[in-house]
N, C-alpha and C positions, 0 to 999 in steps of 0.2 A: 212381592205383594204390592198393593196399590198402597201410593200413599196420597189418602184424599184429601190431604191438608195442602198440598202443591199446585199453588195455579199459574205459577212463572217457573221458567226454564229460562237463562239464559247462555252463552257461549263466551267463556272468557278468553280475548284476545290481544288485550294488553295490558300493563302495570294498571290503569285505571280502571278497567273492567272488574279489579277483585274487592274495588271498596262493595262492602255488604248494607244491602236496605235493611231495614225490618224484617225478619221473618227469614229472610235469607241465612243459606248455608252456601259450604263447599261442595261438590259433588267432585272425585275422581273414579274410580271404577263402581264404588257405590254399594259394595256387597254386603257392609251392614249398614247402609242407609235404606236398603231396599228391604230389608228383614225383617223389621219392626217399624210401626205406628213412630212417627216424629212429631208429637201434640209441638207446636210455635213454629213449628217450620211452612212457611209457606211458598218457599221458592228454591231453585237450587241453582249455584254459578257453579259450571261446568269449567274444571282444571286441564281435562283432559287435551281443551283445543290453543292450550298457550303452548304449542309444539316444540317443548323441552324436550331436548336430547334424551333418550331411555341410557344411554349408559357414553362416558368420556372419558376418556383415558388422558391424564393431565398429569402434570410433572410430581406432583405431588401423588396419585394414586388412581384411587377411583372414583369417579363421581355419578350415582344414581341419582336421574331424575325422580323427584318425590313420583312422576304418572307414570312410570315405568313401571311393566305388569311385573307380577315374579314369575311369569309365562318365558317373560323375557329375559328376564335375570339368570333364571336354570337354564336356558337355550343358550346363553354368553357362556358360561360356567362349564359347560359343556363342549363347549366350541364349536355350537351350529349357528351360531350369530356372528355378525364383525362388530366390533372393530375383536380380533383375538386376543386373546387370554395370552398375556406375558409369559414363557416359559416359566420365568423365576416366581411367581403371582401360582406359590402352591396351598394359599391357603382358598382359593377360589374355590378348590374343590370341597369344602363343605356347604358350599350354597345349597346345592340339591337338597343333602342332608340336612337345613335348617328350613327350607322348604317344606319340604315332606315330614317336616313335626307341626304342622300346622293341621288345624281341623277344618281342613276342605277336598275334596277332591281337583284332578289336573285341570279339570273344565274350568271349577272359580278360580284358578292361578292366571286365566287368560283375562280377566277381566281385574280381579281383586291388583290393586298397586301397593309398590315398596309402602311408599308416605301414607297411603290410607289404614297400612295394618298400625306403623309407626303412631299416625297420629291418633288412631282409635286405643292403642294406650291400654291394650289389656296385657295381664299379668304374662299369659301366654301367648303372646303375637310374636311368631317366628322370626319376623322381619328387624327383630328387636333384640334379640337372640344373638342375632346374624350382627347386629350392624354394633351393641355391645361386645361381642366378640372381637371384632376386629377394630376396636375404637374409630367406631362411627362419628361423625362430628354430621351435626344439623345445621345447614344454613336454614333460616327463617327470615323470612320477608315479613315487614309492620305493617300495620295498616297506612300507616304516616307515611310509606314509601322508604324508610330507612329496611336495612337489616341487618342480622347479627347472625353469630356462631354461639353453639354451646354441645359437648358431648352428648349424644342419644342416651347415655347413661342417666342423666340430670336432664333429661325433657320430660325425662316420665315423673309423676310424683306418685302417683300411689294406683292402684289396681283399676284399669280404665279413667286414668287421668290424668294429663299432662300442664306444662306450664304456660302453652300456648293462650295468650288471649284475642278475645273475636277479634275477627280482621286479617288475625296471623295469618302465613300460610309458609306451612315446610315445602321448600322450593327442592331442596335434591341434600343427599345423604353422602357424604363422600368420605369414604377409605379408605385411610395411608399408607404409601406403599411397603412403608414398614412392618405392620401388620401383615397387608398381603403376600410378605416375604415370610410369613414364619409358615412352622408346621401346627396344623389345628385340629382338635376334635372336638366332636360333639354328641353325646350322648343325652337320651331323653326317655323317661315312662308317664304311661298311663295308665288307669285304670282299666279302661278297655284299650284291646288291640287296635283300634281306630280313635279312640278318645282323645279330645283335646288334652295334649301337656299337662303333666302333675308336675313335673320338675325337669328341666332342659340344664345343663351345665354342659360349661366349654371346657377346655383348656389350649394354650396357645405358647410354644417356644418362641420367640425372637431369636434373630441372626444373633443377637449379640446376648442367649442367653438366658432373657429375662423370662419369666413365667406370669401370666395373665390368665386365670380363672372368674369364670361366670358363673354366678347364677341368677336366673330365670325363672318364669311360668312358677318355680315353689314357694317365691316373694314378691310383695306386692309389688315394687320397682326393684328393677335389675339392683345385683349387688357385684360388685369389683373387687377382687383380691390382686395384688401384683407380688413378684418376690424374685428376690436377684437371679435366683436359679429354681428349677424344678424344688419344690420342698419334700421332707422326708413325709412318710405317711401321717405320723403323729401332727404335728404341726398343720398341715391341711385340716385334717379332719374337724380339728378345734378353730381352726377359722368356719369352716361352711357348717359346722354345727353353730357357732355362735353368731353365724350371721342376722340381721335384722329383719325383719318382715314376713318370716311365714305367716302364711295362714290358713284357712280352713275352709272349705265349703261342699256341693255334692260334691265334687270331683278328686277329694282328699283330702283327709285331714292334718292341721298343722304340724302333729307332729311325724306324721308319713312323711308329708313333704321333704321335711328335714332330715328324717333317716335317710330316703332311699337319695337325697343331694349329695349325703357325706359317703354314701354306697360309690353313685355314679363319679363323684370328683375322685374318689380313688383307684377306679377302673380309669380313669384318665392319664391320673399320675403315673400309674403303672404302665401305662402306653407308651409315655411321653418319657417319662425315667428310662423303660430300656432303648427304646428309640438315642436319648444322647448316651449311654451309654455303646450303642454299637458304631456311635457315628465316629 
């Protein structure tokens, strides 16, 4: 749509370019700035052209550029892009699959970015999914020129809100290789066959064992379980039933949410249980 509150465009093209005027915002791919009416926004600094790396392969794991499309992330994932997908880097393969729980078609994958779904902060943004799953850590640049780290888990605060303030800007998402070495899945419903996420939950083995479940899209901010090993049925169920945060709106109510999460975390368990059992 048009948004007729806009009468500045500019192109940001280095650290000093992202201090914000009045009226200014961020723009990266833009696919819910372009959606809806922006009442105070009168300009937009354009992320796209500080020509961040889309994807680095660094000692420590992975590192996504915040303006890296998820056009591009499933094409790395896939291994039609370089730099390639590490043999041992087998949990890559749920990227598509956290992709494709998202409510857009492939077209806005080429445009919509990692750090725009991240920083727009809704309950269900795949990208969040994705980067909680495999403990995502946010680098964030200040306005002041400083920056900091903190898990994706704890950016978000509550349904379409984060801890970002003006100025900030999430520069790139990176995760560790250790994560990327486990086995993961991911399972997710809706109300409609196309509908935006009612409840996404992960789960995740480590090399050495450890068990890391999500859940998502059925709590206002991601919620974290961890546990030495796969847990028995019992024991899961009464964590992701008594987790924090459901809630309710058209798209589900609180306590669906919550049933069909303790549903889906136990089709995981059951995956991931006989998976170490056969190994």
């Amino acid at each position: 749509m048009d948004i007729t509150s806009v009468t500045s465009y500019r192109p940001a093209c280095a650290r000093q370019d992202l201090r914000l005027a009045a009226g200014e915002t961020f723009l990266a791919g833009g696919t819910w700035l372009m959606s809806e009416p922006q009442p105070g926004t009168t300009g937009f600094v354009d992320l796209t052209t500080m020509g961040w790396p889309a994807l680095e392969l660094t000692r420590e794991g992975l590192r996504i550029g915040a303006t890296c499309t998820i056009a591009h992330l499933v094409a790395w994932a896939e291994g039609r892009v370089e730099p390639r997908v590490p043999a041992a880097w087998a949990a890559a393969s749920v990227i598509p699959d956290a992709a494709n729980a998202l409510l857009a078609s492939f077209k806005i994958w080429n445009t919509a970015t990692v750090g725009g779904n991240v920083c727009r902060s809704f309950a269900a943004g795949a990208m969040i999914s994705l980067a909680v799953a495999l403990d995502g850590t946010a680098e964030v640049w200040t306005a002041g020129g400083g920056k900091y780290t903190l898990p994706v888990a704890d950016l978000i605060t509550a349904n379409g809100e984060n801890s970002l303030r003006r100025g900030e800007v999430l520069r790139a998402v990176d995760l560790p290789e250790h994560a990327l070495r486990s086995r993961v899945l991911l399972r997710k419903i809706a109300l409609a066959e196309h509908g935006r996420s009612g409840a996404v939950v992960t789960g995740r083995v480590d090399v050495d064992g450890e068990c890391v479940v999500t859940v998502t899209a059925a709590t206002e901010r991601p919620v974290v379980f961890r546990f030495p090993q796969v847990p028995d049925a019992a024991l899961l169920a009464e964590v992701i039933e008594g987790a924090p945060g459901y809630y309710g709106d058209a798209l589900g109510a609180a306590d669906w949410r919550r049933a069909v999460s303790v549903v889906l975390a136990e089709r995981i368990r059951g995956e991931l249980a006989a998976e170490e059992a056969a190994a």
